[in-house]
C-alpha positions as CSV (number, residue, x, y, z in Angstrom):
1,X,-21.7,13.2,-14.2
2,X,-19.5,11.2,-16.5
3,X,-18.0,7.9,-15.8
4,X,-14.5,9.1,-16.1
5,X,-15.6,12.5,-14.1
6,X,-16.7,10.2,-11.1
7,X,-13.4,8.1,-11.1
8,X,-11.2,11.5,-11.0
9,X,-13.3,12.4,-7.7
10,X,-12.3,9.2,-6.3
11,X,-8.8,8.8,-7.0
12,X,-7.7,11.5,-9.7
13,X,-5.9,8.4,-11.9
14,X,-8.2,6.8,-14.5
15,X,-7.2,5.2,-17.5
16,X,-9.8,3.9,-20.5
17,X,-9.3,0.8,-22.6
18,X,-7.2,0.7,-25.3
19,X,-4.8,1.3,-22.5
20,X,-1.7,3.5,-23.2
21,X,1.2,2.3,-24.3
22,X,3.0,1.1,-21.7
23,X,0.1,0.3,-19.3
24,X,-0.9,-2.9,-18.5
25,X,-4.3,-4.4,-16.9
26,X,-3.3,-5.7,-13.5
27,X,-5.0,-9.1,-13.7
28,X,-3.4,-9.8,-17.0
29,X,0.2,-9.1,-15.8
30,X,0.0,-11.1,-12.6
31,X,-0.7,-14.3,-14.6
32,X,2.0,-13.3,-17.2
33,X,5.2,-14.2,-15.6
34,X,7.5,-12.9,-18.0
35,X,6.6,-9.4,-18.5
36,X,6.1,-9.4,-14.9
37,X,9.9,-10.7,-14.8
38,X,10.5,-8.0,-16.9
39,X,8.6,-4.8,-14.8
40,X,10.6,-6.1,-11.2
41,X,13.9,-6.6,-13.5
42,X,13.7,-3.2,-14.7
43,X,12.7,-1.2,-11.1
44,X,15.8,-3.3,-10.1
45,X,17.7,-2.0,-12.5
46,X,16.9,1.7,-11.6
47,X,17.8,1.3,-7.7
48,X,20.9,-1.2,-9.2
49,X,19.6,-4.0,-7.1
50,X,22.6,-6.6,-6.9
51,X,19.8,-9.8,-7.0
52,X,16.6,-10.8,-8.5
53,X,15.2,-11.4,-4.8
54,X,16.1,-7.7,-3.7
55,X,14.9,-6.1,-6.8
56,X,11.7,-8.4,-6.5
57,X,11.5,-6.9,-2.6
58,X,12.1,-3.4,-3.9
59,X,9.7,-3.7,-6.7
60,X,7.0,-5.0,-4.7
61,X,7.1,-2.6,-2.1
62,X,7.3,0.3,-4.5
63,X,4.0,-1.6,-6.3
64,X,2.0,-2.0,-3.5
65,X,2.3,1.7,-2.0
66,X,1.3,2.7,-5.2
67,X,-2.3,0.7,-4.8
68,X,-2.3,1.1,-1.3
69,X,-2.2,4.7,-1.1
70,X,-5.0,6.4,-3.4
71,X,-7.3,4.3,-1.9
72,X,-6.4,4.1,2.4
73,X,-6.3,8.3,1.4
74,X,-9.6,7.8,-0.2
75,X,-11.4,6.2,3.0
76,X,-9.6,8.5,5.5
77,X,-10.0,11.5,4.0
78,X,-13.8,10.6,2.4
79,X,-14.8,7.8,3.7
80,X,-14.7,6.2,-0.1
81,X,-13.4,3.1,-0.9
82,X,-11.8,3.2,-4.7
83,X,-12.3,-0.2,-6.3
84,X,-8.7,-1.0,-7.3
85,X,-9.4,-4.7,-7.7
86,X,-7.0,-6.3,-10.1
87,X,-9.3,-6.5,-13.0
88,X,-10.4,-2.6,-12.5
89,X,-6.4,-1.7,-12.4
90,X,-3.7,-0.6,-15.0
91,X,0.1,-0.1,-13.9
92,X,2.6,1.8,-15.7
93,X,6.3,1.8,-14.6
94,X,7.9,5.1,-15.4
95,X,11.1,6.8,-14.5
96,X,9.5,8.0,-10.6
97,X,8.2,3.9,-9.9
98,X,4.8,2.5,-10.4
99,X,1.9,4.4,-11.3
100,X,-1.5,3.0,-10.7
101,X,-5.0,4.2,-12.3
102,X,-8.4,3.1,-12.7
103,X,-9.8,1.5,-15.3
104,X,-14.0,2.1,-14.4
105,X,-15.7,4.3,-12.0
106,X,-16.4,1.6,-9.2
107,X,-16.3,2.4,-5.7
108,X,-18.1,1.9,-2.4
109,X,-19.5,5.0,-0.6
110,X,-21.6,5.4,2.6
111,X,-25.3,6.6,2.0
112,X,-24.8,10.6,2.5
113,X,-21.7,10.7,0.1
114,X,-22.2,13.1,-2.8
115,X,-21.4,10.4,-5.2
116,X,-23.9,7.8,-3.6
117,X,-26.5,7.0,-6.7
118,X,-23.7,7.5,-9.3
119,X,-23.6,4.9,-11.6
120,X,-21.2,2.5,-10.2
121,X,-20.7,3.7,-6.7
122,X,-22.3,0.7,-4.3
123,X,-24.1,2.4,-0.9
124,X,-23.1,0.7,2.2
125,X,-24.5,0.8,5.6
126,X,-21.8,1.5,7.9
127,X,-18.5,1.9,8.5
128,X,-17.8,-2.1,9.1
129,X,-19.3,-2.9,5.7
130,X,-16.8,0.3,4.1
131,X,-13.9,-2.0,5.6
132,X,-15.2,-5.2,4.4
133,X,-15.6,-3.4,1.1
134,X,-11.8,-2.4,1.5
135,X,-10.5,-6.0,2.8
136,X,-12.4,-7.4,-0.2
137,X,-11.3,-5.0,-2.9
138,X,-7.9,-4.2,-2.3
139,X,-6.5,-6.8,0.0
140,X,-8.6,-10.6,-1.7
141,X,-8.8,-8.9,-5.2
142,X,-5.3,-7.3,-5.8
143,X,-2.5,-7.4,-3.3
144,X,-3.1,-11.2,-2.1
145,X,-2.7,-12.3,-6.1
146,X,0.3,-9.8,-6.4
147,X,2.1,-11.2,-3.6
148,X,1.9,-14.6,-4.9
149,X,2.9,-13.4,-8.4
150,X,5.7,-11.5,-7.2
151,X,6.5,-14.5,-4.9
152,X,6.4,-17.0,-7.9
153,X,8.9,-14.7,-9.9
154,X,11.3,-14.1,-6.5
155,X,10.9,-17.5,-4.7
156,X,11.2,-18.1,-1.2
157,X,8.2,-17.6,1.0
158,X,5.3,-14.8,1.1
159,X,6.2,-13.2,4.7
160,X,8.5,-10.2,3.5
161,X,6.2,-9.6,0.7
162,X,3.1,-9.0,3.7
163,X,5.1,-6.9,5.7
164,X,5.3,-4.4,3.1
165,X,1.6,-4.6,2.7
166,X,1.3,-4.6,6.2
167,X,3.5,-1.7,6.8
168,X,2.4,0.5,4.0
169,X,-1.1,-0.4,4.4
170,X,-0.8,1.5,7.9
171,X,1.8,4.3,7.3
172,X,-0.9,6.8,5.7
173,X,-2.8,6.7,8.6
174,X,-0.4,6.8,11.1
175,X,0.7,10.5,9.7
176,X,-2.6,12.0,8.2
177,X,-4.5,15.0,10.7
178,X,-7.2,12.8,11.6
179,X,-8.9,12.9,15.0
180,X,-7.6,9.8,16.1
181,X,-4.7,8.0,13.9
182,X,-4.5,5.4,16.5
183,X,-7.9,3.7,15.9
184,X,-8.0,4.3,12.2
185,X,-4.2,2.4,12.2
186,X,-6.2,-0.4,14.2
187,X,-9.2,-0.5,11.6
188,X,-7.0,-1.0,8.8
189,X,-5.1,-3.8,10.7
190,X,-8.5,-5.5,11.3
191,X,-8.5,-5.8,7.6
192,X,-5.6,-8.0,7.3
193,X,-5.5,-11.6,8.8
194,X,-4.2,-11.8,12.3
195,X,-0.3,-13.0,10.5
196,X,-0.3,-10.7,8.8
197,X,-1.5,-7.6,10.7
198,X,1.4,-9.2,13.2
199,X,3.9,-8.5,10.8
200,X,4.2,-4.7,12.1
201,X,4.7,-3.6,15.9
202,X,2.7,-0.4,16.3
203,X,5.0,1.9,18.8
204,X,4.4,5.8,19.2
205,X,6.7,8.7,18.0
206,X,6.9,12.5,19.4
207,X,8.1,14.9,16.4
208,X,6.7,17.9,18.8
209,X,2.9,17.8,18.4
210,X,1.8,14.8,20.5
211,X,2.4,10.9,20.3
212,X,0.9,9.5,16.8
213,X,1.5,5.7,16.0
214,X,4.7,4.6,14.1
215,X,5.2,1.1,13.0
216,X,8.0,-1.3,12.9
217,X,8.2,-3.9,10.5
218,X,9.2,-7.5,11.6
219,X,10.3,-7.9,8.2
220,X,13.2,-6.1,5.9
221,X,12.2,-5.0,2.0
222,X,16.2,-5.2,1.3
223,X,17.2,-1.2,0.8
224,X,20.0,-1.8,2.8
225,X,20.8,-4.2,0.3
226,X,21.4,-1.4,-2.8
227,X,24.6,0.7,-3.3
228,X,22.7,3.5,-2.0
229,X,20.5,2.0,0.7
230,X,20.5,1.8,4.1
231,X,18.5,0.2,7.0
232,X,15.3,2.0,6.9
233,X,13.9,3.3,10.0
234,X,11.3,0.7,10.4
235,X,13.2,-2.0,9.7
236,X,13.7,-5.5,12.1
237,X,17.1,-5.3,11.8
238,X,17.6,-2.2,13.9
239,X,18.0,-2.5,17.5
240,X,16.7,-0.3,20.2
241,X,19.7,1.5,20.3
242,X,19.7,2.0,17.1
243,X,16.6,3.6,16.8
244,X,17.2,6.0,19.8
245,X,20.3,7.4,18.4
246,X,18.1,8.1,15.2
247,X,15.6,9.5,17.3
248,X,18.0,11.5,19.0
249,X,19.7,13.1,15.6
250,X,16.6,13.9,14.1
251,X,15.3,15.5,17.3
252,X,12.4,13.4,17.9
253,X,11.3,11.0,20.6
254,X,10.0,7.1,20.4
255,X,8.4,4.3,22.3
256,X,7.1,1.2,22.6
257,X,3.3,1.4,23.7
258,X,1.6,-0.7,26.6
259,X,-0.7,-3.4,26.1
């Protein structure tokens, strides 16, 4: 199997080096402070963000949904864990946002995956060591970096930056048909440092089919900020009320879970 035949099973975006015009190695942009000045000005531009902080927000939670979600899909559908370390990523801002692809066929795998013995897939014994290899990957090699890139760009602290991570990190499990979204929204939140994974409230929602987890962020990305935006529904700034008049319009039911 080809190397760029194994990285379309893992993720379906690859990339080679020379990279297309437009696309930019990860590592590379988040030590190069004016282009990345010039990608979070530009996704500003497009949701006619009225500040550099807001479109740095909006920019970095469009980003990081972008990495997160190939590869949280990857390990709850699979069991896979794409490597989308910084130095193994490309980015590409187009007219739809951030698009994210691999640059080498790098991945860990547990032993009776159809890829294990590929060239670069790494076996690993358990499903501890697959989140370790997620944690490691993902989290210490590409969004920690980009949340201090973006933060050096934006100023002001880290914490807003986390909750998207935090939140977004989280969302594709709490809505994907897997036997149990609860625990697979707790493994991913044992990933993240214990501030970090505090960043979101997980409370429950009812849409017809049963309770699955829904999380509220205890930090705002700014969309209310935009001439289009509004508070979004996992935002801090809502209030109880708030959220059960939502709720209530969109036919649904919510609650805060015990313990």
């Amino acid at each position: 199997m080809s190397a760029v035949a194994v990285a379309r099973q893992l993720t379906g975006r690859v990339v080679t080096e020379p990279l297309p015009l437009g696309w930019y190695r990860v590592d590379r942009l988040l030590r190069d402070d004016a282009l990345l000045r010039d990608l979070i000005t530009a996704y500003g531009d497009t949701m006619r963000a009225p500040s550099r902080q807001v479109a740095s927000a909006l920019a970095f939670k469009a980003y990081s949904w972008s990495v997160i979600e190939p590869v949280v899909t990857a390990w709850l559908t699979r069991r896979r864990v794409p490597d989308f370390s910084a130095a193994l990523t490309a980015v590409h801002l187009g007219h739809d946002g951030y698009e994210v692809a691999m640059t080498a066929e790098r991945a860990s795998v547990l032993a009776d995956d159809p890829l294990a013995g590929a060239p670069g897939m790494i076996v690993v014994p358990g499903e501890r060591p697959l989140l370790d290899a997620l944690r490691r990957t993902l989290i210490d090699g590409h969004l920690a970096p980009a949340v201090e890139a973006f933060r050096r760009v934006r100023g002001g602290g880290a914490r807003p930056l986390w909750g998207s991570v935090a939140q977004s990190l989280c969302y594709p499990a709490s809505v994907a048909e897997t036997l149990d979204p609860h625990a697979a929204v707790d493994q991913l939140l044992s990933v993240l440092g214990p501030d970090v994974a505090d960043l979101v409230e997980v409370t429950e929602m009812n849409e017809g089919a049963g309770w699955r987890p829904a999380l509220i962020r205890r930090t705002c990305c700014y969309y209310y900020a935009v001439p289009s935006g509004e508070l979004c529904s996992t935002c801090c700034l809502l209030t109880d009320a708030d959220r059960d008049r939502r709720a209530a319009e969109a036919g649904v039911e919510w609650r805060r879970t015990c313990g």
